[in-house]
C-alpha positions, 0 to 999 in steps of 0.5 A: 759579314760585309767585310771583304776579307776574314779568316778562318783557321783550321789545322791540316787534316786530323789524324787518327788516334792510333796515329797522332803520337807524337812519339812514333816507332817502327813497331807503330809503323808495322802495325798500321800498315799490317806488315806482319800479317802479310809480310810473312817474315820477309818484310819489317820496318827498320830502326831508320824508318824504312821498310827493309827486306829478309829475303833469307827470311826470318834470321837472313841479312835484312835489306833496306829498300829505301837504300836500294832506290837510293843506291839506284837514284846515285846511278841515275835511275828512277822510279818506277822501278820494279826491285827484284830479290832474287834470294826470295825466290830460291827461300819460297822453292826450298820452303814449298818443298820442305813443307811437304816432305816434312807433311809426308814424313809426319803422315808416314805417306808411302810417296814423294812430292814433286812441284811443277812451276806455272811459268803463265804466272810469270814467264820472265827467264831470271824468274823462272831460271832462279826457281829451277836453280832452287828446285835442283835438288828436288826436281822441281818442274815445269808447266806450261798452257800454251806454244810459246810457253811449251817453246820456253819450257822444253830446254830446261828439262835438264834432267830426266826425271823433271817434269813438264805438265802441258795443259791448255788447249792444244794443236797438232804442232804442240802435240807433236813437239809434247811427244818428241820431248817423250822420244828424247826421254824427257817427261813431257805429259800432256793433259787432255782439258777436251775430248777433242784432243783425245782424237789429235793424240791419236793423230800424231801418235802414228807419225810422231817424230820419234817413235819407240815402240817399247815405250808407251806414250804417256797422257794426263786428264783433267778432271772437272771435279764435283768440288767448287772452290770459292773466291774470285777464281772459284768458277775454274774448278766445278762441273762447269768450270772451262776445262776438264772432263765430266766423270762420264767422259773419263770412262768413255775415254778410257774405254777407247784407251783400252779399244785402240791399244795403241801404247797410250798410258793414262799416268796423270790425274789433274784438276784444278779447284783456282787460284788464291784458294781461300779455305783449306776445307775446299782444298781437302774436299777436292783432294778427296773426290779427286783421290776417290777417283784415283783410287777406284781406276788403279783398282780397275787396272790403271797404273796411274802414277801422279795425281797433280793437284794444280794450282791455288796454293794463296798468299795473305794479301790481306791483314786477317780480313776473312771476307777481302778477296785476297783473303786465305785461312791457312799456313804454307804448312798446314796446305801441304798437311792437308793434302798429304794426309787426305790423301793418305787417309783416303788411299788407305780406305781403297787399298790403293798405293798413293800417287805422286803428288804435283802442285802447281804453285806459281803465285805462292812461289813469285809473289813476295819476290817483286816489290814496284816502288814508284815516286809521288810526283805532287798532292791536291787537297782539299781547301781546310784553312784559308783566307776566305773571300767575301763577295763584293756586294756586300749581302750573302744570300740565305743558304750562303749565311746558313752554310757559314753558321754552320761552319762556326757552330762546329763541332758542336752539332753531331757528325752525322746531322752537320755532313746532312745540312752541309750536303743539302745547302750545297745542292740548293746553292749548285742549284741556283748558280744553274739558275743564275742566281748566284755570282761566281764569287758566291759559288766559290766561297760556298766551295770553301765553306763546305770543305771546311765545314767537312773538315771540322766534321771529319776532326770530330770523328777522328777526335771520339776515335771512330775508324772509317769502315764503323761510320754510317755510309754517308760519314764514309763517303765523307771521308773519301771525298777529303781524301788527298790526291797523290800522284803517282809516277805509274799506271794502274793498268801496266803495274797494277792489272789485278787491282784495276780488273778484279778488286785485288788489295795489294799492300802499298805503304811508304817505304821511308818516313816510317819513324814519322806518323803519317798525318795525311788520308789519301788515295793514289793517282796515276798518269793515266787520262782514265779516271779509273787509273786510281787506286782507292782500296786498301787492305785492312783486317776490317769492313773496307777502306778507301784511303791510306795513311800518307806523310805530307810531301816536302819540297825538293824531297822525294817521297816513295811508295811501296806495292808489296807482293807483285810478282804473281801475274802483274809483271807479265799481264799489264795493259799498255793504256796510253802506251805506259811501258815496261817499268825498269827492273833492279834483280837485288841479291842478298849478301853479308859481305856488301855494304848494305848486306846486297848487291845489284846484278842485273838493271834491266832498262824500261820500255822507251817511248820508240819501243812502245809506238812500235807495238802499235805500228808506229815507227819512228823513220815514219814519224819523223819524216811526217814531223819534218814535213809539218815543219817545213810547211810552217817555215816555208810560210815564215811561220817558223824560223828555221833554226826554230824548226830545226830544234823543235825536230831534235825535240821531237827525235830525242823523246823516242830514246827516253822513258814513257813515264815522266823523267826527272 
């Protein structure tokens, strides 16, 4: 015990049974990161051990990811990237369509179905050109919730018979522009969310831009539906959801209607239960009241064409975890039959003719196609094993001696009993280096000590086979307190919104080194100065977990990691914490023909560091001269020679043109 010197040794963290193959496949790889359950067909792990993609889906071309970044590296771009598939798109418009017209015909239902896309769920134009291209043959539409998006929308109704649903409150401008697009023939419905709007409806009608007199004008309403849906979103359907009109509203509207006779026609019913709607129970019940509502105005003499059932139509984020918040209980399939032979079930018992039915699908349309990669740009750890330093004076105080024989009587005392003793020494020994009782020396020995005692406990746990989420909570906490750090070259606020803001689990796993077992527990870092700029959540058919399964790096070897299933809001939402920008976008289309079964169209170049003090108003003219004349100061005091200053200057000018995220 006096000598200076002594080690301990200890192997790198323990992995867990299911991962401590020696012999390690790709089918391995799949199930541990749970590819099947929310990779839908579209994403597997190839025979190199990469993640590859199926934009086509099932019996499509597959395309390597690893080798799409590889592809973009050779051409001197770098993570972060956003790597679009294109072809995933038009495969989600066609698949949505058919699911439907496939439900109508099994249910024999005497309508169509024709889909809206929401472009607030991602308003970028190749995103919203790519479905409309895919959606021709079905006339798919659009919505939109605000000026700008209605500004965006209004030129692509190509057609005559698409439709653009416009909710969200509304001004005079946007009245007016809505009932223009009407005069030029297009079907442009404005959905009234407050009886405020009935009042500017009628304003505009008698000056609008291009009155047809034989023509009414047509208007939705939506509905503030008794059904509540559940789930994080679950308060933007119900009585006391944000938008909509009461039952009571709706008749005294409709009684205006009917007072004014000013040409207005009621052609649209709409609600809106939320996004990523978790069970099909919900979705029927809504459809129910809202059909029972439908039924009994035709019956009293409205002709009302469409009912759009609005958005919510979810993805399995999760992998079959029933009580994760991103957690659904239903196939595209199954949602389409739902609300295709509710529907019919209830028109039927009214002797009305069925509607139209709209769907508001973004989410189920965008999501897969969007996959950000971004580089792990180093790891801290733990100490395990090290040479451990004895202070000099030779004589260890007691809850030092204790702590160490702890460490040696491991692992034959139970898990639960040593992480108790290991944590109760190690607040009495912080407790007296407060005091002044003990050297710095000592305190940082008792540190080594205790990582190390946790870490021979944690080797016991993983040796009886016990998975994390089966631990008691203090065992738990065990874990995530020796999880490795992996930084990241991203930030949580710009790439990753809805894990930051509202506990969303996306599927993140390595996207190379997947014929490897990954023998490292981790938690991912960002760039950000905010301690909240991790992410420590990961999806799981079980309870919780907090770390995920990692390679260890190797020297003068990137290592990427993958976010899957991106493309729904948080290419458009992201905050600009510490003014990370815009990451540079890949748009990747699948064909045979390429080496490699793709090839890249489009590279849309990130935000540079000029452009984002810009949001901020700062410009660059301004900063330099500020710069400039805080050099001057210094060479004109001889601080700074003055080709010193001159170089520190084009420094200065040069970083405005680069990235605002590190650069290799």
């Amino acid at each position: 015990m006096n000598a200076l010197t002594t080690t301990l040794p200890l192997d790198e963290a323990p992995a867990h049974p299911a991962v401590a193959s020696a012999a390690w496949t790709a089918e391995q790889a799949e199930a541990l990161y749970h590819v099947p359950a929310w990779g839908a067909g579209y994403f597997h792990v190839n025979e190199a051990g990469h993640v590859a993609v199926r934009p086509q889906g099932l019996g499509g071309p597959s395309i390597d990811l690893f080798e799409v970044v590889s592809r973009l590296r050779r051409q001197g771009i770098h993570p972060p990237l956003l790597v679009r598939f294109q072809d995933l798109l038009r495969t989600r418009v066609v698949q949505l369509n058919r699911a439907f017209r496939r439900a109508i015909a099994e249910v024999g239902y005497a309508n169509v179905y024709q889909g809206v896309y929401p472009i607030k769920v991602n308003q970028l134009r190749e995103v919203v050109e790519e479905i409309l291209e895919a959606g021709q043959p079905f006339s798919f539409g659009l919505e939109c919730g605000s000026k700008p998006e209605l500004l965006a929308a209004l030129p692509y109704l190509e057609r005559d018979d698409m439709l653009l649903i416009c909710n969200g409150c509304k001004d005079r401008a946007m009245m007016q522009l809505i009932l223009a697009g009407q005069g030029l023939g297009k079907r442009v419905i404005p959905v009234l969310e407050r009886m405020e709007e009935f009042a500017l409806l009628l304003e505009v009608l008698h000056d609008r831009l291009l009155p047809r007199a034989s023509t009414p004008v047509i208007f939705g309403v939506r509905l503030r539906l008794s059904t509540t849906g559940a789930g994080l979103w679950a308060e933007s359907g119900g009585e006391t959801s944000k938008f909509g009109l009461s039952l009571s509203e709706l008749l005294g509207l409709l009684d205006r209607v009917a007072d004014t006779r000013s040409g207005l026609s009621l052609q649209l019913l709409h609600f809106h239960l939320g996004s990523q709607i978790a069970s099909l129970t919900h979705i029927r019940e809504a459809v129910t009241e809202a059909a029972r509502i439908y039924a009994r105005l035709r019956q009293r003499g409205f002709s009302i064409t469409y009912l759009d059932i609005g958005g919510g139509l979810g993805v399995t984020y999760e992998a079959g975890n029933p009580h994760a918040p991103g957690s659904i209980d239903y196939t595209l399939e199954e949602y389409a039959r739902a609300v295709v032979s509710t529907l019919r079930r209830v028109c039927d018992e009214e002797g009305v003719p069925p509607p139209v039915i709209i769907s508001e699908s973004g989410r189920a349309l965008t999501a897969y196609h969007s996959v950000f990669v971004t580089e792990v740009l180093g790891m801290r750890s733990k100490p395990r094993a090290a040479l451990l330093k004895i202070p000099r004076n030779g004589t260890l105080p007691a809850e030092l001696k204790a702590l160490w024989q702890l460490v040696e009587t491991l692992p034959s005392t139970a898990p639960l009993e040593a992480y108790r003793h290991a944590q109760a020494l190690r607040e009495t020994i912080n407790q007296h280096f407060r005091e002044g009782r003990l050297s710095l020396e000592q305190k940082a020995f008792a540190e080594q000590l205790y990582w190390m005692a946790s870490s021979r406990i944690q080797t016991c746990l993983a040796e009886q086979g016990t998975f994390s989420f089966e631990l008691p909570e203090p065992l738990q906490q065990l874990t995530l307190e020796l999880a490795d750090h992996y930084l990241c070259n991203f930030s949580v606020f710009r790439s990753l919104i809805d894990h930051w803001a509202i506990g969303q689990h996306f599927p993140i796993m390595p996207i190379h080194r997947l014929n490897e077992p990954p023998t490292r527990q981790g938690i991912l870092v960002d760039l950000t100065c905010d301690s909240d700029g991790q992410v420590s959540n990961f999806v799981t058919p079980f309870g919780q977990k907090h770390t995920l399964e990692l390679h260890p790096l190797r020297p003068n070897e990137p290592y990427y990691l993958g976010f899957f299933l991106m493309g729904a809001y948080q290419d458009i939402m992201g905050d600009q914490h510490n003014l990370f920008g815009r990451v540079t976008e890949a748009h990747v289309y699948a064909d045979e023909d390429e080496p490699g079964n793709f090839y890249l169209e489009l590279v849309l170049p990130g935000a540079t560091v000029q452009e984002q003090l810009a949001q901020v108003q700062y410009y660059p003219n301004d900063l330099e001269r500020r710069m400039n004349r805080l050099i001057q100061e210094k060479v004109r005091t001889g601080a700074v020679r003055p080709r010193e200053g001159v170089e520190v200057l084009e420094l200065y000018r040069q970083i405005f043109r680069g990235s605002t995220y590190l650069e290799a």
